[in-house]
C-alpha positions as CSV (number, residue, x, y, z in Angstrom):
1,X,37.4,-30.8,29.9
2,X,40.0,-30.0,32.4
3,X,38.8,-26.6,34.6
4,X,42.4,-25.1,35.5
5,X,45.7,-25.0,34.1
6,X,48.4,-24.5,37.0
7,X,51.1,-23.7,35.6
8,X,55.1,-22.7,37.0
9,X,56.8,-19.5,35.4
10,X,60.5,-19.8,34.8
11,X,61.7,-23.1,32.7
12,X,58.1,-23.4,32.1
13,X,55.7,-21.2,30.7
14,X,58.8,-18.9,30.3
15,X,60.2,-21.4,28.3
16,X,61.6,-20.7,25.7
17,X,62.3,-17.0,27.1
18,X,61.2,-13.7,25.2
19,X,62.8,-10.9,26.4
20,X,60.3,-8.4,25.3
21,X,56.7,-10.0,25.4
22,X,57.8,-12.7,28.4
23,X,55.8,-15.4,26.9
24,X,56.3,-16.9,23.6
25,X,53.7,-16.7,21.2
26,X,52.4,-20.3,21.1
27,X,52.6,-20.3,24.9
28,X,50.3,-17.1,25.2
29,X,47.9,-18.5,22.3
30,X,47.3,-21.3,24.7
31,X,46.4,-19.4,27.3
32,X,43.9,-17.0,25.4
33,X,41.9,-20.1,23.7
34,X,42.1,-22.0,27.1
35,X,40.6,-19.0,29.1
36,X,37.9,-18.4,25.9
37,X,36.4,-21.8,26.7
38,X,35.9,-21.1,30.5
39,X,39.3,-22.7,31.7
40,X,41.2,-20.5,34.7
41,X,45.1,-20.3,34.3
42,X,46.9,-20.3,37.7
43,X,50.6,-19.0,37.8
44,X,52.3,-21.3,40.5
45,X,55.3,-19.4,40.9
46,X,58.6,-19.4,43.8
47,X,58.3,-14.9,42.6
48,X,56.8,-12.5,44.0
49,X,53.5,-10.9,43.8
50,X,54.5,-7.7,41.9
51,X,56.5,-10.0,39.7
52,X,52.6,-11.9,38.9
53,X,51.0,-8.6,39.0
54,X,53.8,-7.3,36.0
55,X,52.8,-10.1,34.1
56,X,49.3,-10.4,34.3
57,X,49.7,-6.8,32.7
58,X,52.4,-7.6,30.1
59,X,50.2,-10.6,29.0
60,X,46.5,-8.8,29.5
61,X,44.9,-12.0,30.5
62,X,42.9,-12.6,33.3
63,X,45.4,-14.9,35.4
64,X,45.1,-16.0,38.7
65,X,48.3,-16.8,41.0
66,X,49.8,-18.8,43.8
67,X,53.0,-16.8,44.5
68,X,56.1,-17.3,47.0
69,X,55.3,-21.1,46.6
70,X,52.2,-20.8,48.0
71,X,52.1,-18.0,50.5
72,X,50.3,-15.8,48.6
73,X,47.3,-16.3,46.2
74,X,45.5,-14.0,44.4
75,X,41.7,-14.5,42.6
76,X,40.4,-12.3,40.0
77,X,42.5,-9.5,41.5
78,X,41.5,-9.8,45.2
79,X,44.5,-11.4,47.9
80,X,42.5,-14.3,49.1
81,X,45.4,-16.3,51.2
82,X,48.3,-14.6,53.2
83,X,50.8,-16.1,54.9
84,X,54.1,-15.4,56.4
85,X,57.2,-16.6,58.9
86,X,56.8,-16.7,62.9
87,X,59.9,-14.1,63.1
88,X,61.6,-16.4,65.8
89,X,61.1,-19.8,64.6
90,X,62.8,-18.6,61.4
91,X,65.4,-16.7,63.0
92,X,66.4,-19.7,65.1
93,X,66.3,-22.1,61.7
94,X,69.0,-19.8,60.4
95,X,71.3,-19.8,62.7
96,X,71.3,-22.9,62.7
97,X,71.9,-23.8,59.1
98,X,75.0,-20.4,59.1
99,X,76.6,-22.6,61.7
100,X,76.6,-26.1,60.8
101,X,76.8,-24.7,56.6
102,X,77.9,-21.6,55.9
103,X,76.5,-21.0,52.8
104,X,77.1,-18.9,50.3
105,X,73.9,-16.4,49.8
106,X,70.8,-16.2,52.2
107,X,67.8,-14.7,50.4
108,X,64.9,-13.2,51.6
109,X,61.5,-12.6,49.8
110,X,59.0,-10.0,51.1
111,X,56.1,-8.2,49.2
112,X,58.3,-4.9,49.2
113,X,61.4,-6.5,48.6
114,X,61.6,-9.5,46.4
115,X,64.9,-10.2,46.9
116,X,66.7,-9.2,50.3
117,X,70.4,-10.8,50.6
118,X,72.3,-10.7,54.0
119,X,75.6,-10.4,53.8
120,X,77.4,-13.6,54.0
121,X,81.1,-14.9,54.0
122,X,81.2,-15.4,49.8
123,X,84.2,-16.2,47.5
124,X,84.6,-13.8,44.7
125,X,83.4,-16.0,42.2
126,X,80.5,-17.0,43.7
127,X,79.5,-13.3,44.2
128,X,80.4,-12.3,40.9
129,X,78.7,-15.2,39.4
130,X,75.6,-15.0,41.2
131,X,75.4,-10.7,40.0
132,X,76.8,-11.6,36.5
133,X,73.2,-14.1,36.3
134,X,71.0,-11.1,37.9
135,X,72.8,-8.7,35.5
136,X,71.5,-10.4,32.7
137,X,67.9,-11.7,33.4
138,X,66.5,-8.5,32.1
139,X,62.8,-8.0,31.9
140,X,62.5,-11.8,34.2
141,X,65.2,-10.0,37.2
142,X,63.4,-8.8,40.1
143,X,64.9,-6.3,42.4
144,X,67.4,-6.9,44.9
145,X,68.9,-5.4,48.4
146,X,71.9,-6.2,49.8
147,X,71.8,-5.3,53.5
148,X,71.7,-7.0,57.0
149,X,69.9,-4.0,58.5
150,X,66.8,-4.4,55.8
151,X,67.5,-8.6,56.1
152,X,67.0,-8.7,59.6
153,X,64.7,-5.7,60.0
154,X,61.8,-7.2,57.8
155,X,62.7,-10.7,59.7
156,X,61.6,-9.1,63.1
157,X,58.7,-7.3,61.8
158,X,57.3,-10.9,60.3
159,X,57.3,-10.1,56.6
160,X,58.7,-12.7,55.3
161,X,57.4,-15.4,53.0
162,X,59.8,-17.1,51.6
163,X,63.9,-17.6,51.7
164,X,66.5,-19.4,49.8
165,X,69.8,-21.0,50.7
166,X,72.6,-21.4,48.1
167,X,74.6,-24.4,49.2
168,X,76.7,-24.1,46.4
169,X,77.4,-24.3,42.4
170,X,78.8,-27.4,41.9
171,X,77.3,-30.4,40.7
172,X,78.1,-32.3,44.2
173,X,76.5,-28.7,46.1
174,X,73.3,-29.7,43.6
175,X,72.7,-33.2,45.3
176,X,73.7,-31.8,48.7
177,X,70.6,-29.5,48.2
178,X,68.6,-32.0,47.3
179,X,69.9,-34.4,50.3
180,X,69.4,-31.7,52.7
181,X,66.1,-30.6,51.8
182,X,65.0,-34.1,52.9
183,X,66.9,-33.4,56.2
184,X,65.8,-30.2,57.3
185,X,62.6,-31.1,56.8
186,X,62.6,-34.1,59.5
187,X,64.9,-31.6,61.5
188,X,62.7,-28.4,61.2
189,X,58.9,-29.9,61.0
190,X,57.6,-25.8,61.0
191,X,59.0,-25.1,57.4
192,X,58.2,-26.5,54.2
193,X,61.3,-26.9,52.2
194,X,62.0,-27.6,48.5
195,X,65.4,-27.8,46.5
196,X,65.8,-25.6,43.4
197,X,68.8,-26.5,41.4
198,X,71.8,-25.6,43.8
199,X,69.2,-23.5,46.5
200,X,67.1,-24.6,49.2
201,X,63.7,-23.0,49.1
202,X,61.8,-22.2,52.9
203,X,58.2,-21.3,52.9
204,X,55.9,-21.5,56.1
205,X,54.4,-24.9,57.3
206,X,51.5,-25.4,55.1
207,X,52.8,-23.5,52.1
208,X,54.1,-25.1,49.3
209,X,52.9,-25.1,45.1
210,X,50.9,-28.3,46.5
211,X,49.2,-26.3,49.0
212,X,48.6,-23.0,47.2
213,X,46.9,-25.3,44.3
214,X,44.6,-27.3,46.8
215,X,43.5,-23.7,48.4
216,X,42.6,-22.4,45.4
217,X,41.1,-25.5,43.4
218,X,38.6,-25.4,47.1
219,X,37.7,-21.8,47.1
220,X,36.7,-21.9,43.6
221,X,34.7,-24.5,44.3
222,X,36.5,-26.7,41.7
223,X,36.9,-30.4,42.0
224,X,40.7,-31.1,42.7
225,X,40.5,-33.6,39.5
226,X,40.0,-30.8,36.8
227,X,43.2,-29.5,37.3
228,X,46.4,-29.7,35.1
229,X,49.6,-29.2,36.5
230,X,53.0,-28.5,34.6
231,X,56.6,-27.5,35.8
232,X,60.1,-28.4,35.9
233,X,62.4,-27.8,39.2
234,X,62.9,-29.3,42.4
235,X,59.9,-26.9,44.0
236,X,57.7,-28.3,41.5
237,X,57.8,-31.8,43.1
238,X,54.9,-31.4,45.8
239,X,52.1,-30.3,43.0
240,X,53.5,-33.4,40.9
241,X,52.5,-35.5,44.0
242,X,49.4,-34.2,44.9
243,X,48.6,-33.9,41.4
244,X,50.0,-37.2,39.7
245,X,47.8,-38.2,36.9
246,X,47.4,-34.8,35.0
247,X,50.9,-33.9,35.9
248,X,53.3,-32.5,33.1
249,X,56.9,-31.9,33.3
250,X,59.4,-29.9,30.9
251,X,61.9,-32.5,29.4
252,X,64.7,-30.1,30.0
253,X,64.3,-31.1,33.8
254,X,66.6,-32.8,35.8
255,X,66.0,-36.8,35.3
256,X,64.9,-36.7,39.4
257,X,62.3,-34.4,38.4
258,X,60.9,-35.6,35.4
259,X,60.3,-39.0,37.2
260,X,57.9,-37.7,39.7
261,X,55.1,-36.7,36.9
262,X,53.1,-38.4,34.9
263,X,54.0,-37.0,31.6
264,X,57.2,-35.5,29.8
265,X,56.4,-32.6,27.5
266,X,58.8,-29.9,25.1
267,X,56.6,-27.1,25.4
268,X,53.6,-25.9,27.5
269,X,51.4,-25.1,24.0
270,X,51.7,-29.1,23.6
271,X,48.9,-29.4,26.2
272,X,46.6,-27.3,23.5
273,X,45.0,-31.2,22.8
274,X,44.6,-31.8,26.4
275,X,42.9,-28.5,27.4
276,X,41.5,-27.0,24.8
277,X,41.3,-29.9,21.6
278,X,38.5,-28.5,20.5
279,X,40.0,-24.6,19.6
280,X,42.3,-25.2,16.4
281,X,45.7,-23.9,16.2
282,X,45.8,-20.5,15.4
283,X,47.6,-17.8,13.1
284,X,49.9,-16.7,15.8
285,X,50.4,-20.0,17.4
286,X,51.5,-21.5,13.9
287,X,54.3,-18.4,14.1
288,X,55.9,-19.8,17.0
């Protein structure tokens, strides 16, 4: 039997969303009979920590988590990996990409401040499109500041653990993201960077989903071959990789996505028969 389930948040196990208990029923029924038999659930998550924490409560399981893609991971409660950004390696990376790209929102992720947006040279649309989503993520939104003050304060005080670059709505901005990612990468060898639909997600060398999984699968003691992987974006990639042969993706994932794991699946409560075949479907998993 498979020892861990690592599993990504939204489009994943947040999939399909419930407002008011986060995680559908058959989803969370999963989890319960997976944990009863001794398995450890890992969220692998691009959110933040107090995002995990929130839902670790909501849920009342005892989850584990690899948060910021992988510069944060938390075990039975206790921070056991901490990473963040060399202030000036990251400050020179984005002045580079504001100069040759311009794009439209710069995001920053601390453990105060989830979501910290300098302000940047945005059409109207894009602005109001990009509020109009926040404004209705409700109980999955996570708090945001707009300010350059508080952007490149936390910056110089090396808080940072993650950032994201919108390059753009469009279709043709989508496969740019996913072009560039490739690019930056050769160009910038200090980051770790992964595309997420039409953003470009930045983490520390050495901190990725990937990563976070391999740390934690090693200080448990675990053997990296009981673990089960499952996602569906761009970011989800590297865990696919390193993880290929008990790796799951979400078939509402782009086609580029779907083709780096192993196997294609609806929901995560279809992987009851792979972890936990031997713990029948329950009455609230049979209620959807």
């Amino acid at each position: 039997m498979y020892q861990v389930l690592a599993t990504d948040l939204d489009g994943t196990l947040f999939y399909p969303k419930r407002q008011i208990k986060l995680v559908n029923r058959k989803n969370r029924a999963l989890l319960r009979d997976f944990l009863s038999v001794g398995g450890r659930v890992a969220m692998v998550s691009s959110r933040s920590g107090q995002f995990l924490e929130k839902t670790k409560r909501k849920l009342g399981l005892p989850l584990d988590y690899i948060g910021f893609d992988g510069t944060i991971i938390s075990v039975d409660g206790k921070i056991v990996y901490d990473r963040v950004f060399d202030p000036e390696k990251a400050k020179e990376l984005l002045s580079y990409i504001r100069k040759e790209y311009g794009p439209g929102l710069i995001l920053m992720s601390t453990d105060d401040n989830p979501q910290i947006m300098t302000r940047t040279k945005v059409s109207k649309t894009t602005n109001f499109l990009y509020f109009a989503y926040e404004a209705v993520q409700g109980a999955y939104r996570e708090p945001w500041v707009r300010s350059d003050q508080k952007f490149y304060g936390e910056l110089s005080k090396g808080k940072v653990r993650k950032m994201m670059i919108l390059i753009g709505i469009s279709k043709k901005k989508q496969l740019l993201a996913e072009k560039l990612t490739k690019d930056w990468s050769e160009r910038y060898p200090d980051f770790e960077f992964t595309w997420l639909n039409q953003f470009i997600e930045i983490t520390p060398k050495g901190c990725s989903k990937a990563s976070g999984i391999a740390f934690y699968l090693d200080y448990l003691r675990i053997n990296h071959d009981n673990v089960v992987v499952v996602g569906d974006s761009g970011n989800d990639i590297p865990m696919f990789e390193a993880y290929h042969g008990a790796s799951y993706c979400m078939n509402h994932a782009k086609d580029s996505v779907k083709a780096k794991a192993s196997h294609v699946i609806s929901r995560v409560s279809d992987l009851r028969s792979v972890l936990c075949p031997s713990v029948g479907s329950t009455p609230s998993e049979k209620e959807g």
